[in-house]
Each structure stands twice: as C-alpha cells, then as structure tokens.
C-alpha positions in Angstrom: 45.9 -8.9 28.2 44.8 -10.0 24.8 40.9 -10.2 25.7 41.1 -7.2 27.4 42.6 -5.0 23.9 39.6 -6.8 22.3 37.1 -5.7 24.6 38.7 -2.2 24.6 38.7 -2.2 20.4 35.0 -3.2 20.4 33.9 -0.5 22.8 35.9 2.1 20.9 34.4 1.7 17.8 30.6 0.4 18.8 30.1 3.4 21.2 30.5 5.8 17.9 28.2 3.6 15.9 25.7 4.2 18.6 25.8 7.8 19.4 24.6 7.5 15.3 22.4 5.2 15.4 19.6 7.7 17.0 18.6 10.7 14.2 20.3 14.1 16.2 17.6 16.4 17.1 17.1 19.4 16.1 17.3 22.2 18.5 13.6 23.4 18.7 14.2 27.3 18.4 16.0 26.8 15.3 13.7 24.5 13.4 10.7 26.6 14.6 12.5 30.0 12.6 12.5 27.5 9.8 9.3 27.0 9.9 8.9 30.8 10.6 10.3 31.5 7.1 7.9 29.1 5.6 5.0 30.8 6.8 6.5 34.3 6.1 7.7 32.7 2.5 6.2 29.7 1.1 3.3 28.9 3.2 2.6 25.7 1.2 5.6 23.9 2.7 4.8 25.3 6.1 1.3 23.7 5.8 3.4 20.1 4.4 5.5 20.7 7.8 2.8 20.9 10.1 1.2 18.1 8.5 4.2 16.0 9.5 4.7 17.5 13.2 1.2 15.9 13.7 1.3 12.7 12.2 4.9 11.9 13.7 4.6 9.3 16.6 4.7 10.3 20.4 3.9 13.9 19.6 7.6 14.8 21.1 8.5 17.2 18.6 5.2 19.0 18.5 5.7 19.3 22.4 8.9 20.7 21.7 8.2 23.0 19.1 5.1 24.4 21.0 7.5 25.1 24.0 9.8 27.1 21.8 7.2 28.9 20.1 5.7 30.4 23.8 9.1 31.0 24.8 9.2 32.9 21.0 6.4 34.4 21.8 7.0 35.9 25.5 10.4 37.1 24.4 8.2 38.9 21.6 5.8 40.3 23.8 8.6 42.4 25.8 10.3 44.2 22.8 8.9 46.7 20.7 7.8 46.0 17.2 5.7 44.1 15.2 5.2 40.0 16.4 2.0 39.5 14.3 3.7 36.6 12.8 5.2 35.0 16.0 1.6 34.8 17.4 0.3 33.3 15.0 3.1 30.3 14.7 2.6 30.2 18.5 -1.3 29.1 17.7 -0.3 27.1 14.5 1.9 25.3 17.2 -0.8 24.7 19.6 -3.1 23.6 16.9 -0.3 20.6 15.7 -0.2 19.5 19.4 -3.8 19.3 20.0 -4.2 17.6 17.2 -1.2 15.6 17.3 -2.5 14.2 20.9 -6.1 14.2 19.5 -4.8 11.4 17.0 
C-alpha cells in the first residue's frame, strides 16, 4: 500500500513538471498577425523575426508559419478588400522556409 501512494505521489507531481518542460507553441495564425503588425508597423523587428524563423533548427516553425500564411492568404483571396499586405507575408513566409531548408 505504502509503495503504491509513493508511486502514485511521484507520478502526480512529475507528469506536471513534464507537460513544462517542452516551450508551449504558439498557435501559427496568431504569431503570423504578430508578425503582420510588424510589417504593417515596425518593419525592423519583422526583418529581426524572420531572421530568427530561419536560423531556428528543424525549420518546424517556418513550416508552420508558411502553412498559416496560405491558409491567410486563400481566406483573403475570397473577401473583398484590400490583401496587399497578406500577400506579401505569404512570400516573406515562403522566402524564410526556402531559406530555412536551404541552410
């Protein structure tokens, strides 16, 4: 009985320690409206940003943020209005993953 409220106390609080361990990710569509605002706003920190999507390892979040930015920009294309700006992160976002895998 004893060993098994041990085992049970150290499984409660280790399975918490390692759900943070691993860094949350960010959901794509929001960190690519970020990144939106940066280019709209301060286009400095947008290049610093897309500096770091292509230097990070594994070129996951590059994938990602590519994916989001042609779902972005196929929503775009169907409503009325101006998406000048959403086409152009779309290619920004294809230019960090080529490069990204290029490295």
């Amino acid at each position: 009985m004893k060993k098994s409220v041990t085992l049970f106390t150290a499984v409660f609080i280790a399975l918490p320690l390692m759900n943070c361990s691993s860094a949350p990710k960010k959901d794509p569509m929001l960190e690519l409206k970020q990144l939106i605002t940066l280019y709209e706003q301060d286009r400095p920190k947008f290049v610093v940003q897309k500096q770091n999507i292509i230097q990070e390892s594994g070129c996951a979040r590059a994938n990602r943020l590519r994916a989001a930015a042609d779902t972005l920009a196929s929503e775009a294309a169907m409503q009325p209005g101006d998406s000048d700006t959403i086409v152009r992160i779309q290619m920004e976002m294809q230019q960090a993953q080529k490069e990204c895998e290029a490295r």
